[in-house]
C-alpha positions in Angstrom: 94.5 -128.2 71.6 91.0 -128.6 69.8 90.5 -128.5 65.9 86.9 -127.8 64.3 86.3 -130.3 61.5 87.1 -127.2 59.3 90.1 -126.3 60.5 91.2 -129.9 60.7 90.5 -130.4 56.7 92.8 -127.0 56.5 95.7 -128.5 58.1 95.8 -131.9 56.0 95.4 -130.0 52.9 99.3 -129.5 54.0 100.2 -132.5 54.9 101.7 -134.7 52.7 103.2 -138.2 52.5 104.1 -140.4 55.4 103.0 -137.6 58.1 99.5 -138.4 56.9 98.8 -141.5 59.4 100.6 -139.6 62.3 97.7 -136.6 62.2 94.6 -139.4 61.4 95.4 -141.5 64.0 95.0 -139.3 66.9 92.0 -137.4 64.9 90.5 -140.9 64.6 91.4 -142.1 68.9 91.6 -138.9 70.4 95.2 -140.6 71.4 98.1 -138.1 72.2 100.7 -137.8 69.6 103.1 -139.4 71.0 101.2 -142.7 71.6 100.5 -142.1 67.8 104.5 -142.4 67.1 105.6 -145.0 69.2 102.1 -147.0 68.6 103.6 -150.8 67.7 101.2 -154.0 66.9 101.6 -155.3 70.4 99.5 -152.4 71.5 96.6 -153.8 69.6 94.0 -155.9 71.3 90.9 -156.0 69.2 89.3 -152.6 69.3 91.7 -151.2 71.7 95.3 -150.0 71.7 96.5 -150.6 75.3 100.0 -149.0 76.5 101.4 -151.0 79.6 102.1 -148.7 82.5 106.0 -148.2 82.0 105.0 -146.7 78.7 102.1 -144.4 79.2 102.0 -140.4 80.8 102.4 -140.9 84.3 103.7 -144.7 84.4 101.0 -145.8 87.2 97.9 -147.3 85.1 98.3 -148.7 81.9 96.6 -146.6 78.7 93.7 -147.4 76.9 92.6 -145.9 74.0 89.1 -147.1 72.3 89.3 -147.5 69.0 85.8 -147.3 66.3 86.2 -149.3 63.6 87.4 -146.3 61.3 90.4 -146.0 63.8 91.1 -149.9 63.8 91.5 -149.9 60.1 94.0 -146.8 60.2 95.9 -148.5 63.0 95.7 -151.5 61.6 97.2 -150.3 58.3 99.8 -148.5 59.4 101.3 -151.3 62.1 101.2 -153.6 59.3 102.9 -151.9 56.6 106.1 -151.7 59.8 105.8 -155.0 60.5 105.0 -154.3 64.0 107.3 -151.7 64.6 106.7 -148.4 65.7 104.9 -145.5 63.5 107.5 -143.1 63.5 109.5 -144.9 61.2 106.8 -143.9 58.6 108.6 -140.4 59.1 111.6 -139.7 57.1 113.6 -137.1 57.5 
């Protein structure tokens, strides 16, 4: 699924809270969602967020996703504030 930048700025008018980081930081990588939720600081290698094999879509070659320095700092902040554990504890239910 493809946003326009318009329709993206609709959908986080709606968004509130910790759900926030889980919508910027595949807007920010083009990174699935699900690499979004489960992204933990071991991932992080400079300007890339590597996924080892067992853990990315089709378990074969290990996932890259580039990161531009906009992306870093999201990541960045968001790992942090977990202490290295995964994002989807920033979602409460």
């Amino acid at each position: 699924m493809v946003f326009t930048s318009e329709q993206w700025a609709t959908l986080k008018e709606h968004a509130s809270g910790a759900i926030i980081p889980l919508l910027d930081i595949p807007w920010a990588t083009g990174c699935r969602p699900k690499e979004a939720r489960t992204l933990e600081a071991r991932h992080i290698h400079d300007d890339l967020a590597i996924f080892p094999p067992n853990e990315s879509n089709g378990e074969t070659h290990s996932r890259v996703i580039f990161m531009t320095s906009a992306a870093k700092a999201l990541v960045t902040r968001s790992v942090s504030e977990l202490a290295g554990g995964p994002t989807a504890a920033m979602v409460t239910v």
